[in-house]
Wavefront OBJ file of the C-alpha trace (Angstrom):
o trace
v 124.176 72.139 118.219
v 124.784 74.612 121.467
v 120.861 75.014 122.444
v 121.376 78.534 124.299
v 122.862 80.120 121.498
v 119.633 79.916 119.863
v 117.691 82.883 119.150
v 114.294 82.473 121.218
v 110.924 83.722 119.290
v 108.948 86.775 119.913
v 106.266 86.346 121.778
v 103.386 87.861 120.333
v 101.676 90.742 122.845
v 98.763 89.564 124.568
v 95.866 92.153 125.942
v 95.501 95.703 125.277
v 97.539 98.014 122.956
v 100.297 99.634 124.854
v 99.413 103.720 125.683
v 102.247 104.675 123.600
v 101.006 103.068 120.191
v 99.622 104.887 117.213
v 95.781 104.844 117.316
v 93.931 103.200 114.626
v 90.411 104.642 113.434
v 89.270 101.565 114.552
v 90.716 102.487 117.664
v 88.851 106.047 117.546
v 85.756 104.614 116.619
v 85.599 102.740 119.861
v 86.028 105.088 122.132
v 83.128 107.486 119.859
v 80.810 104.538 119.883
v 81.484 104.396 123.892
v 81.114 108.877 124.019
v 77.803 108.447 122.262
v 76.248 105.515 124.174
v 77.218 107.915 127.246
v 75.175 111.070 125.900
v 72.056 108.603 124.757
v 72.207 107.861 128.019
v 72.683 110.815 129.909
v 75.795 110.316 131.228
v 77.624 113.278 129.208
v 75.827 116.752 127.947
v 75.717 117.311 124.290
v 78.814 119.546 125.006
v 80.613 117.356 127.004
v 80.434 114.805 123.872
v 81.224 117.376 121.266
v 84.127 118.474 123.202
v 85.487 114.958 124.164
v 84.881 113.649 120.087
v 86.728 116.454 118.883
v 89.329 115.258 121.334
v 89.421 111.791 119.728
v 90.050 112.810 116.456
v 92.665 114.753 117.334
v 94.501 111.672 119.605
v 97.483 110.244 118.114
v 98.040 107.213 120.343
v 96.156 105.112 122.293
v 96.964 106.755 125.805
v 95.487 109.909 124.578
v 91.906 108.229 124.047
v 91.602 105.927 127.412
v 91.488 108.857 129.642
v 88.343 110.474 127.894
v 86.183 107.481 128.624
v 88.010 106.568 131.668
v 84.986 107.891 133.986
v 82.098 105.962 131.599
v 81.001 102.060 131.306
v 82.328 100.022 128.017
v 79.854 100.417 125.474
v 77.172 97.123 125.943
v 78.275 97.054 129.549
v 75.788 98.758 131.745
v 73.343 96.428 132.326
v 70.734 98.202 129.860
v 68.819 95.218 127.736
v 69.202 95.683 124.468
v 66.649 97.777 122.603
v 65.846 97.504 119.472
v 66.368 100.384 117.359
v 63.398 102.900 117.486
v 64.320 103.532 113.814
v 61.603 101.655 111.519
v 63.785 98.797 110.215
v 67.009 97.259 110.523
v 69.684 98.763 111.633
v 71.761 100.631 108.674
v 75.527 99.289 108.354
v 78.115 101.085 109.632
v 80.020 103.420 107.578
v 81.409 107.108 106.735
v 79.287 110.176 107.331
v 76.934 111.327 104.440
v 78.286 114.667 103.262
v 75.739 117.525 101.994
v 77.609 120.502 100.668
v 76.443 123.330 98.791
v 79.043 125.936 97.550
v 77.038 128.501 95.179
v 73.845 126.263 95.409
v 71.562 124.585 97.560
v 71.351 120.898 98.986
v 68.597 119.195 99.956
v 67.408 115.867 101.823
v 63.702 115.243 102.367
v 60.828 112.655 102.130
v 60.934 109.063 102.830
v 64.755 108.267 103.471
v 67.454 106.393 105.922
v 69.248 108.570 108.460
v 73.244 107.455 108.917
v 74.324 107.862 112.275
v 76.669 111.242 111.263
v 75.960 113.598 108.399
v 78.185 117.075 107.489
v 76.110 119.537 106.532
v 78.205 122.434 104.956
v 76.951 125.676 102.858
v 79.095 128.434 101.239
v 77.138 130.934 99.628
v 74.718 128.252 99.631
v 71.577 126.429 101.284
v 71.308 123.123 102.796
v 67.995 121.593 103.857
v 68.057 118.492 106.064
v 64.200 117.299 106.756
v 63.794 114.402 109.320
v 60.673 114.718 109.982
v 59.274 111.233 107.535
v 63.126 110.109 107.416
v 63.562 106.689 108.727
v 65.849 106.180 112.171
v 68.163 103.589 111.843
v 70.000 104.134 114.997
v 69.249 105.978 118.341
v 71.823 108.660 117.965
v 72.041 110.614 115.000
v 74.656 113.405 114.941
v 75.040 116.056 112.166
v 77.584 118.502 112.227
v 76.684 121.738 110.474
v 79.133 124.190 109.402
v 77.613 127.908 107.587
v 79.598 130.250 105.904
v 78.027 133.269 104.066
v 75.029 130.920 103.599
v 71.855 128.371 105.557
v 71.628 125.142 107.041
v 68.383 124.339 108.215
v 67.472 121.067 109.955
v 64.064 120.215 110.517
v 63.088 116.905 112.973
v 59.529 115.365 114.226
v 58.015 116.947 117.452
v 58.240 113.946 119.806
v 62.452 113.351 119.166
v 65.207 114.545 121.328
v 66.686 117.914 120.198
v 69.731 118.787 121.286
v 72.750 121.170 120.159
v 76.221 122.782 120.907
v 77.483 125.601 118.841
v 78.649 129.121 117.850
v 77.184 132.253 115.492
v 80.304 134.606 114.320
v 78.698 137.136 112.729
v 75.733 134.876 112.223
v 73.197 132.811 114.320
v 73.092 129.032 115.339
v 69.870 128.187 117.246
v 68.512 124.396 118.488
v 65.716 124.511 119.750
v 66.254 121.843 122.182
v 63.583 118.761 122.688
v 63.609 116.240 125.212
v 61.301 113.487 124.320
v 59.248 111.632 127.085
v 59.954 108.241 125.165
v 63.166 106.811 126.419
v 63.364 104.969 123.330
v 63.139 107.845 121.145
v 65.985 108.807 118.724
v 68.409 111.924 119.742
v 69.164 114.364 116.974
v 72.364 116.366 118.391
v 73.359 119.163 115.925
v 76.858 120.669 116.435
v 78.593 123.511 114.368
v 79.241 127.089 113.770
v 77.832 129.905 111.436
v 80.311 132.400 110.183
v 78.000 135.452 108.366
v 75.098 132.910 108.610
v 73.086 130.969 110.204
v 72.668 127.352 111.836
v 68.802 126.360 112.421
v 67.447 123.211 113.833
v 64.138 123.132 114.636
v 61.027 121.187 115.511
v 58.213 120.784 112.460
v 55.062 121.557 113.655
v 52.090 118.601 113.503
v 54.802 116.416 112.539
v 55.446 112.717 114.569
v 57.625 110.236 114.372
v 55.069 107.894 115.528
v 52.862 108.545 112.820
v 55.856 107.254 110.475
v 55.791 103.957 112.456
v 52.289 103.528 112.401
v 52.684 104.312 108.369
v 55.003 101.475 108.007
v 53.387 98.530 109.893
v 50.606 99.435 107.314
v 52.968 99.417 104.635
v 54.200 96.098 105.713
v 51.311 94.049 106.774
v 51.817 94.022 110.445
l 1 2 3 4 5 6 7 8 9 10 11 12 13 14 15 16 17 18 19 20 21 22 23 24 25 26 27 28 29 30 31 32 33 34 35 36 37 38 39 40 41 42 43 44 45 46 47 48 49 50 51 52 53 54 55 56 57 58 59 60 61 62 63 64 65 66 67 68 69 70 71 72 73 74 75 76 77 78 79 80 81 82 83 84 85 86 87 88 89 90 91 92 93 94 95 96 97 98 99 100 101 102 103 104 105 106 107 108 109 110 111 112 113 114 115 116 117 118 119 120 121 122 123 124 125 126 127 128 129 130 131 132 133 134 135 136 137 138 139 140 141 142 143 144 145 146 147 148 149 150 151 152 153 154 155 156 157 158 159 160 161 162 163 164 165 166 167 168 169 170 171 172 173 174 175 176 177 178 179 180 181 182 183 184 185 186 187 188 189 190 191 192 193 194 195 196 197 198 199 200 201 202 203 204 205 206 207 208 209 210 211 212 213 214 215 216 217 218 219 220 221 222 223
């Protein structure tokens, strides 16, 4: 048998994706996770994330989504010890955004109730209500992207949370009223969006605390 006439195996690729693949969502989701640990931390505005996360979704390969965390630390890797969540409980598995949508009607989330990391909020000829303030934080950053069109969204949070916002009014209004909590711990609500004939509201609820929730819930369970 002549050896060199052979055929020699692939080798299977070792390290990173080449730039030139097709990204995966699991691919996107990295870099998002990475965006969003930069904004809880400061590192990026509210709309330096929107912008960049609209960018990601948009990437087709993987050499389109390196360069927009090029300038940031991996996600885990800045040195920060872990915290646990200031959300009262575990932390909520991962998954795809809760949708509210009213068309004709009206949508509403209030009470005692688990916040996902991303919600879409969107109302056509409709209402949506979003009420945080006795909702139950199981992550840090919670992002909801609100979309209005001939109708409301209204998103109320606790006093002592981080408030923060990026969007437009055509014809309409979109207000945050932005927060910055003294707590470093404390969980960031960013609302992003547009109204088009109506309007985008997120606002603090008066006399309302998160930490009244957590002191609530160590009743509740006996701690």
């Amino acid at each position: 048998m002549d050896l060199e006439k052979q055929p020699q195996q692939p080798v299977a690729p070792v390290g990173p994706a080449p730039a030139g693949i097709r990204a995966s969502d699991a691919d996107r989701d990295r870099i998002a996770d990475i965006l969003r640990e930069a904004m809880a931390e400061g590192r990026l505005t509210a709309e330096e994330h929107a912008e960049r996360v609209d960018l990601v979704y948009r990437a087709k390969t993987v050499g389109e989504l390196e360069p927009l965390v090029r300038d940031l630390p991996a996600s885990g890797a800045t040195g920060r010890p872990a915290a646990s969540p200031y959300g009262y409980g575990p932390e909520g598995p991962t998954g795809p955004a809760e949708n509210m949508v009213a068309v004709f009607s009206s949508s509403t989330r209030k009470g005692r109730w688990r916040v996902g990391g991303r919600t879409n909020a969107f109302s056509l000829f409709g209402s949506v209500e979003i009420d945080l303030t006795e909702a139950l934080f199981g992550q840090r950053l919670t992002v909801i992207n609100a979309t209005s069109i001939f109708g409301s969204v209204e998103i109320r949070v606790p006093e002592n949370i981080s408030l923060r916002g990026s969007g437009t009014g055509i014809f309409g209004n979109f207000e945050v009223d932005t927060l910055e909590s003294t707590d470093p711990e404390a969980p960031v609500v960013v609302v992003n969006g547009y109204s088009v004939f109506g309007s985008v509201e997120a606002k603090p609820k008066r006399g309302k605390l998160i930490a009244n929730l957590h002191d609530q819930l160590r009743k509740h369970l006996g701690h």
